[in-house]
Backbone bond lengths (Angstrom), bond angles and torsions (degrees), N, CA, C in turn:
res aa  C-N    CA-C-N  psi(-1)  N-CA   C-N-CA  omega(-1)  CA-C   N-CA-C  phi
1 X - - - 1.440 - - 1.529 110.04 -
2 X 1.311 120.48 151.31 1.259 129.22 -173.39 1.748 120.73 -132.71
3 X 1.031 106.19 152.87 1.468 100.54 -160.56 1.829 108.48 -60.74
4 X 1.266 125.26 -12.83 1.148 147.22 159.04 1.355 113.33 -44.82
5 X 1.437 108.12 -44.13 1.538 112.40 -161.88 1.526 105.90 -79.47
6 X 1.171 115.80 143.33 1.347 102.70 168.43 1.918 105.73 -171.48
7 X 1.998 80.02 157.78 1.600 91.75 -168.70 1.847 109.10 -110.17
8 X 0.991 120.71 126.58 1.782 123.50 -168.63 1.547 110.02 53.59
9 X 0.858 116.10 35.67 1.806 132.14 172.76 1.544 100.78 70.85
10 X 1.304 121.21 61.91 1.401 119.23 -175.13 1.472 94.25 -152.72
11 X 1.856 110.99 101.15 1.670 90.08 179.00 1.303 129.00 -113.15
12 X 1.048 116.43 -133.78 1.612 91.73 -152.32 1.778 85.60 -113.74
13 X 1.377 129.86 177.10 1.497 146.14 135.02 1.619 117.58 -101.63
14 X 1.069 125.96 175.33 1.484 149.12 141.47 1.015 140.90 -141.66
15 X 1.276 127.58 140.11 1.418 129.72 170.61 1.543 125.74 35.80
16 X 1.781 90.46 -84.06 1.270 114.98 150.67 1.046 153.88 -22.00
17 X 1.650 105.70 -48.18 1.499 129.38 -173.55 1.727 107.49 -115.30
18 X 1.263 120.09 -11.96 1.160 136.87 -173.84 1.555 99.75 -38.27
19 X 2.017 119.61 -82.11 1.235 129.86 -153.40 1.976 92.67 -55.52
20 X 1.169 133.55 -58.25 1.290 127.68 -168.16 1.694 112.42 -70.21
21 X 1.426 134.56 -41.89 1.261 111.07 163.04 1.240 130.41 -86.48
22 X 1.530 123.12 7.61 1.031 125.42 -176.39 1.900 119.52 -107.07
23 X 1.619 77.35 -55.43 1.676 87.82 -172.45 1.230 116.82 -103.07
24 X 1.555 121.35 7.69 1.076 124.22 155.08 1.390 126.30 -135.95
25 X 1.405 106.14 54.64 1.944 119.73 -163.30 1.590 88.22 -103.67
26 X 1.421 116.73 -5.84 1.585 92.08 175.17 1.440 123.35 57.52
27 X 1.105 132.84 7.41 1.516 136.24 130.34 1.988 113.56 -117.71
28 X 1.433 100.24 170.42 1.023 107.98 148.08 1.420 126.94 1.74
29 X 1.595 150.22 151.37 1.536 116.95 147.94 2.024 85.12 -158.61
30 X 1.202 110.60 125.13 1.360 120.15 172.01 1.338 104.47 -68.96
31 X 1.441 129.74 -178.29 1.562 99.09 179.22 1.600 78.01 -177.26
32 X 1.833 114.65 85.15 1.442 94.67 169.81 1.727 130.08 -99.87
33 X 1.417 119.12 154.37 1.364 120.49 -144.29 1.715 94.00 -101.86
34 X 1.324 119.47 141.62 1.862 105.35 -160.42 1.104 104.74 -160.65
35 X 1.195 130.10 179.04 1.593 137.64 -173.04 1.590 89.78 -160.15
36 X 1.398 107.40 155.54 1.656 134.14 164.94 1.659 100.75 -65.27
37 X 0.887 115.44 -43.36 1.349 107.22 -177.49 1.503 136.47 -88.22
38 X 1.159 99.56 0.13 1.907 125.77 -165.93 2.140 85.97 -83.26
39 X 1.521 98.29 109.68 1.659 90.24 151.09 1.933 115.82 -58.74
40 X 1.198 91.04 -58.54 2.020 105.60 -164.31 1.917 87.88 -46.44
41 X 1.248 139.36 -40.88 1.375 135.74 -160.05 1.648 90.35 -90.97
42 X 1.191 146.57 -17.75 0.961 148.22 161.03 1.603 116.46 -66.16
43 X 1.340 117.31 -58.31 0.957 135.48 159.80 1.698 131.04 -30.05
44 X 1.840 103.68 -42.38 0.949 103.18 178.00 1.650 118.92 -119.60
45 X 1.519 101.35 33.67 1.447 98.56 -176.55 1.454 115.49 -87.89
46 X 1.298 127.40 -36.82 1.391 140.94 134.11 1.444 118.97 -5.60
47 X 1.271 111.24 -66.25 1.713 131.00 178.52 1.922 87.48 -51.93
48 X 1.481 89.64 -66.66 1.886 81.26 -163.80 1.489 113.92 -60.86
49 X 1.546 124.47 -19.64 1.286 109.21 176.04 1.514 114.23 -70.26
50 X 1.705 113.33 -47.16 1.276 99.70 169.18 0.957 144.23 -36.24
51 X 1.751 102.63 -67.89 1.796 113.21 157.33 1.592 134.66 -8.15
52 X 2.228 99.34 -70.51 1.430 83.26 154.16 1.370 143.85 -119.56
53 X 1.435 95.86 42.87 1.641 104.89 153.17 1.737 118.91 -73.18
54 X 1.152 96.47 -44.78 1.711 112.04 179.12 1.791 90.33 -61.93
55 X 1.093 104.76 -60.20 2.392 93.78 -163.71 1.469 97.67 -55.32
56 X 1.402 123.91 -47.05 1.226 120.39 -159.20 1.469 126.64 80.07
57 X 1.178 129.54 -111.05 1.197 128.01 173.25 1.102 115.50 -87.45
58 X 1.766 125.63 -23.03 1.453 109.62 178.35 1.623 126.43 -58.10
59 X 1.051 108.31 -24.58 1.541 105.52 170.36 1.921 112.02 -138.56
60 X 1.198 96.06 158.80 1.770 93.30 167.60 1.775 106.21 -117.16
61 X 1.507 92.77 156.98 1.613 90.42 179.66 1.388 81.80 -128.20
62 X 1.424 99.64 175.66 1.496 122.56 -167.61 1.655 107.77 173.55
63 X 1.621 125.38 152.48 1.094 133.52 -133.39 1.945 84.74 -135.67
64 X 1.262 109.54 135.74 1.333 137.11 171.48 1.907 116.33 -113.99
65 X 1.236 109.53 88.32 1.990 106.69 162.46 1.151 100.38 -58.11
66 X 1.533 105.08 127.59 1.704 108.91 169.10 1.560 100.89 -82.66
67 X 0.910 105.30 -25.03 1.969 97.07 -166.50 1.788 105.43 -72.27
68 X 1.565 102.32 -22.87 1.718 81.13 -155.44 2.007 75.61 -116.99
69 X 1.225 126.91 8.49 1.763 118.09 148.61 1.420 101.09 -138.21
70 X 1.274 91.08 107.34 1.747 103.54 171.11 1.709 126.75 -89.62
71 X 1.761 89.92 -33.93 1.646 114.84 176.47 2.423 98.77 -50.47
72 X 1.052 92.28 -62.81 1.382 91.46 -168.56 1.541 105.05 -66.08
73 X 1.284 140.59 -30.30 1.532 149.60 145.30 1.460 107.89 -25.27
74 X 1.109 113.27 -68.82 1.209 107.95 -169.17 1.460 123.12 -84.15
75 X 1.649 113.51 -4.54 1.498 141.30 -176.33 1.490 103.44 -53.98
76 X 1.765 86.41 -53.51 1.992 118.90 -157.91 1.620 84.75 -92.16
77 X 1.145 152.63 -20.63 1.942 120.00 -178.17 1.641 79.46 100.37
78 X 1.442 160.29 20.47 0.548 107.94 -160.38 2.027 107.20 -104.31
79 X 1.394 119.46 134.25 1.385 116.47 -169.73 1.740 101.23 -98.12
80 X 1.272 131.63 -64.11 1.238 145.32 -163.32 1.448 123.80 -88.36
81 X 1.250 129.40 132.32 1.371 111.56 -179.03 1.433 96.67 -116.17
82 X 1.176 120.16 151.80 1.776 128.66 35.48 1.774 68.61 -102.75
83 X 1.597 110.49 161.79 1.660 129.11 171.90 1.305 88.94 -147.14
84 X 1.122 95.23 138.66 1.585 133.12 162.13 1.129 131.48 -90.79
85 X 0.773 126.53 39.27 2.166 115.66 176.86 1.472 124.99 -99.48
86 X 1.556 83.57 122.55 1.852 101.41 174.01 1.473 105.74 -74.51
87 X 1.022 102.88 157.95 1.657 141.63 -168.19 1.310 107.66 -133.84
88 X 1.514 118.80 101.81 1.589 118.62 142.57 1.214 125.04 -126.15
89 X 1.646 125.71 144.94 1.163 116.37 -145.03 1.482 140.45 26.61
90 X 1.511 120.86 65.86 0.850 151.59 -120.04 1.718 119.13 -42.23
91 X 1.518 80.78 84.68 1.591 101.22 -171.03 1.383 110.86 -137.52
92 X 1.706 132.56 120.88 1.767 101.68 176.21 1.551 116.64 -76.98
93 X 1.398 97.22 128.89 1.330 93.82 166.19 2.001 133.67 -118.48
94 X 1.603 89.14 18.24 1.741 81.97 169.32 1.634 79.15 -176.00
95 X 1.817 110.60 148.36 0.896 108.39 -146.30 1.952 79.37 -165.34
96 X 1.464 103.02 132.09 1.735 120.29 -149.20 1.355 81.21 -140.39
97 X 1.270 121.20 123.66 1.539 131.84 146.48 1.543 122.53 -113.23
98 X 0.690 95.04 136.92 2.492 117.16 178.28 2.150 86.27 97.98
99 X 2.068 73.32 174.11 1.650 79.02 -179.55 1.098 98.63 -76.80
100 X 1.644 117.84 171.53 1.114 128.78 120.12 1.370 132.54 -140.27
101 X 1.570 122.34 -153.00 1.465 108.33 -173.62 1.766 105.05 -87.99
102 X 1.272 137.25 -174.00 1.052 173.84 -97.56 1.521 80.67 -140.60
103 X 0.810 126.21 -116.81 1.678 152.30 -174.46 1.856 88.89 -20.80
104 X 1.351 102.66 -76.64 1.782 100.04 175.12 1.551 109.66 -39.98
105 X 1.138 134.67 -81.99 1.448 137.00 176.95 1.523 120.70 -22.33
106 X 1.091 89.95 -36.98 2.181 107.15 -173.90 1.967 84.48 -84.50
107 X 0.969 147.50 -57.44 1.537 152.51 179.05 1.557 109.50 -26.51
108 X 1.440 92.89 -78.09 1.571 118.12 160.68 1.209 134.51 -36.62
109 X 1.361 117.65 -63.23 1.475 112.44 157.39 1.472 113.24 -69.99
110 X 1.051 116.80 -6.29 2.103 99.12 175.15 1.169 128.58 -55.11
111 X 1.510 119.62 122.02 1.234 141.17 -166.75 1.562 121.58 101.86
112 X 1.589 111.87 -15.34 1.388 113.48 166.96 1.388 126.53 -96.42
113 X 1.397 108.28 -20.92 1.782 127.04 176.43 1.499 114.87 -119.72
């Protein structure tokens, strides 16, 4: 997958592409962690497109496969999917695991996005 690719206008990173759209995008950057096979990461990709369709420019989101980048998975702690962790100045600083709704998600991150 390529940062090109993308599912409900939310696309993807890798490995690869991680340090420049992520940790050095110079805003905000949601950054959820997912698999093809995860219902709950299915579940909540929708939520994240909304999310940042509604912020707009204050933050970007973008979608991480754990199976096919494991290096950056295991970089971030990350154990559970779907995970959530924002990034500013390329640091995580708040970090949401399982789905949830829209309204919950916006709760949760308040004060970091």
């Amino acid at each position: 997958m390529t940062t090109t690719q993308a599912a409900q206008g939310v696309p993807y990173v890798t490995d690869e592409t991680f340090t420049e759209e992520v940790l050095s995008a110079g805003v905000p950057v949601l950054v959820q962690f997912t698999a093809q096979w995860c219902p709950s990461c299915k579940q909540l990709t929708p939520v994240l497109a909304a999310l940042a369709a509604e912020l707009g420019d204050r933050v970007k989101a973008v979608r991480l496969d754990v199976d096919h980048n494991p290096r950056t998975t295991v970089d971030h702690g990350v154990l559970a999917i779907p995970t959530l962790l924002v990034f500013q100045d390329g640091e995580p600083v708040r970090s949401v695991v399982g789905a949830r709704s829209k309204a919950r998600l916006l709760k949760d991150l308040d004060g970091v996005i």
